[in-house]
Phi, psi and omega in degrees: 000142194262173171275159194226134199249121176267127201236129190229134212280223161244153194282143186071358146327171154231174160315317192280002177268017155215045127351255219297000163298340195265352168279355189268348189292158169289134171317012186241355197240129185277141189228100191224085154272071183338173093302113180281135210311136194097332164259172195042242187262345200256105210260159189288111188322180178259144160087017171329114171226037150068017173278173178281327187282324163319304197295319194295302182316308150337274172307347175282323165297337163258051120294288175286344154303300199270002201023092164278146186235003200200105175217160134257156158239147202244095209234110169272078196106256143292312188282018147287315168306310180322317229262325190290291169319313168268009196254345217248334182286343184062062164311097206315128163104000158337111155245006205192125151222128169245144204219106203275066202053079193260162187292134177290178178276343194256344179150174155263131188315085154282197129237143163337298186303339198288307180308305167298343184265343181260003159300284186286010125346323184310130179088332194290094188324307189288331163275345171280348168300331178280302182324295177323323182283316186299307182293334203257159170233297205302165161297177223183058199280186224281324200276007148302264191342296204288335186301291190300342164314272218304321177329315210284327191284002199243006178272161179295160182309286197320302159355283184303290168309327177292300159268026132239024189230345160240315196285324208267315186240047176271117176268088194271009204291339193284000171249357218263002184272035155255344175298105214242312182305155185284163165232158168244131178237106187260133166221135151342083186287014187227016159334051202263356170288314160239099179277145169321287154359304155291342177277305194305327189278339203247318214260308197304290219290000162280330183300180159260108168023106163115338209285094171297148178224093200256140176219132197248167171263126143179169195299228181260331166292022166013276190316317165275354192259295177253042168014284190293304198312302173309322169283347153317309204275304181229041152266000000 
């Protein structure tokens, strides 16, 4: 059986914002990036209700859809805090967690006003055109861009609202001394949505003893921005 890297996205995200990784993996390593319910193509079971122990719950059941037996998980953003959450269960064949500018564990440095402007925001072309200028640093080409519009334009509301007005500020911290495999904590040095500065403060010291906190240049989209360095990391 080859390893396998289970990969979770950013909140307004898809699965396909880690494309460009798989040509870079060794032909023995397997690459499997959902969608999360609400986002992309992946609509929400009923009764759903978009908390982080749902979502956790969720890859746990596609852990067991897919019998994994070898994994690392690969947690972006939102699906980092998710990746956090299910790595704290010590979930069987778990060997690795990387955590690419992940949602802190205790909330995110939000401000009301930030929150109410990313509330209304929703659906809206033109702020999704602004987002993409805010998170990103490294170039971009264009069919990168129109991919991350559409992602953003394509989540359900329900999704969308929930982690910001809950999920984003869910204090998970209190599981995370369950958290037994090693991690690598990658950020952004041009980061302004979660800054290097807020990572050291919120996220590293919940990790486990030894846990690097490597910052790289590039905005908030690691996976597009710097590819070859992740598959470095977890090929």
């Amino acid at each position: 059986m080859p390893h396998t890297i289970l990969a979770l996205h950013y909140w307004a995200g898809a699965g396909r914002e880690f494309d460009a990784l798989r040509p870079l993996l060794s032909p023995d390593t397997a690459l499997l990036a959902p969608d999360l319910p609400g986002f992309g193509g992946q609509p929400a079971p009923a009764g759903f209700d978009y908390s982080v122990r749902a979502y956790a719950d969720w890859v746990a059941a596609y852990v067991a859809r897919h019998a994994l037996t070898d994994f690392t998980l690969l947690g972006h953003s939102m699906g980092g805090k998710i990746a956090l959450a299910l790595a704290a269960r010590q979930p069987a064949g778990l060997r690795r967690l990387v955590l690419l500018s992940p949602s802190p564990p205790a909330g995110e440095p939000m401000t009301d006003d930030d929150r109410a402007a990313a509330l209304a925001a929703y659906g809206k072309a033109a702020e999704a055109e602004k987002t993409f200028e805010k998170i990103t640093w490294q170039p971009l080409p264009a069919t990168v861009r129109q991919a991350v519009v559409a992602d953003n334009l394509r989540c359900s509301q329900p999704a969308w609202n929930v982690w910001l007005t809950t999920g984003s500020r869910e204090d998970i911290s209190a599981q995370l001394p369950g958290v037994a495999v090693p991690c690598h904590l990658l950020v952004g040095a041009h980061d302004h949505a979660i800054t290097p500065a807020a990572q050291r403060a919120q996220t590293l010291p919940r990790l486990p003893a030894g846990t690097a906190c490597q910052v790289v240049a590039a905005g908030h989209l690691l996976p597009l921005e710097v590819p070859e360095l992740i598959a470095g990391l977890v090929g």
